[in-house]
Phi, psi and omega in degrees: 000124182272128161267149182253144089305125210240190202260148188259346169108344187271329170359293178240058157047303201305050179268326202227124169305177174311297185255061180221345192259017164215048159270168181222151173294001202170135205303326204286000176226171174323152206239127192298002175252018150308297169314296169331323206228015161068341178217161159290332203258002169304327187183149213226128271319213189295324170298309139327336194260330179288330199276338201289294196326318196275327193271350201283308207289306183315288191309329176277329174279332192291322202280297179334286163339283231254012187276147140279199178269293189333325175295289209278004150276009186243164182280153187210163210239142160262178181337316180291329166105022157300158164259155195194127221288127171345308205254050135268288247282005177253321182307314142323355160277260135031261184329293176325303204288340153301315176324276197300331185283326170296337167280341176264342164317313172273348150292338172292294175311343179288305156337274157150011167311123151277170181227168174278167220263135179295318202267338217113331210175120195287157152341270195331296200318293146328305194272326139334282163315335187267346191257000000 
């Protein structure tokens, strides 16, 4: 089983200006590029929150490289110390990092930030080519 990493769409960063990217719907929550870059106290503005992501993003393609099937068939324990087959707990890594990339998607969108196309092709695009 090979693993890929593929763009999360946030690569290349311009999605949010400089001073837009630490508005939030509510004191009580996260500022989006909090979400982005997953806790608050990781990294203090943008610059910082782009650089944590782009060495983050590095360090996960180098360990992905470097899994065998054998690895990813074996247990491995998560934070809580359930154990859980290698290759669910990054599927699951995954699922989470859709998570979080639909919330910031849906706060861009509330904005009126476009954001770039998950697939490749925008809703319009798509709906061109299908008719």
């Amino acid at each position: 089983m090979a693993i890929t990493t593929a763009s999360t769409g946030l690569d290349g960063h311009g999605l949010e200006p400089e001073g837009r990217v630490f508005w939030n719907p509510s004191t009580s929550l996260l500022y989006t590029h909090s979400l982005a870059r997953g806790d608050a106290s990781l990294a203090e503005g943008l610059d910082a929150t782009k650089r944590y992501y782009d060495r983050l993003t590095a360090e996960s393609r180098e360990v992905f490289a470097e899994l065998t099937d054998e690895r990813l068939s074996e247990k491995c324990l998560t934070p809580p110390g359930t154990p859980i087959t290698v290759s669910k707990w990054l599927r699951a890594m995954v699922e989470h990092e859709a998570h979080h990339r639909g919330q910031i998607y849906f706060i861009l969108g509330m904005r009126g930030v476009k954001t770039p196309p998950i697939f490749g092709l925008t809703v319009e695009q798509l709906m061109t080519f299908s008719s």
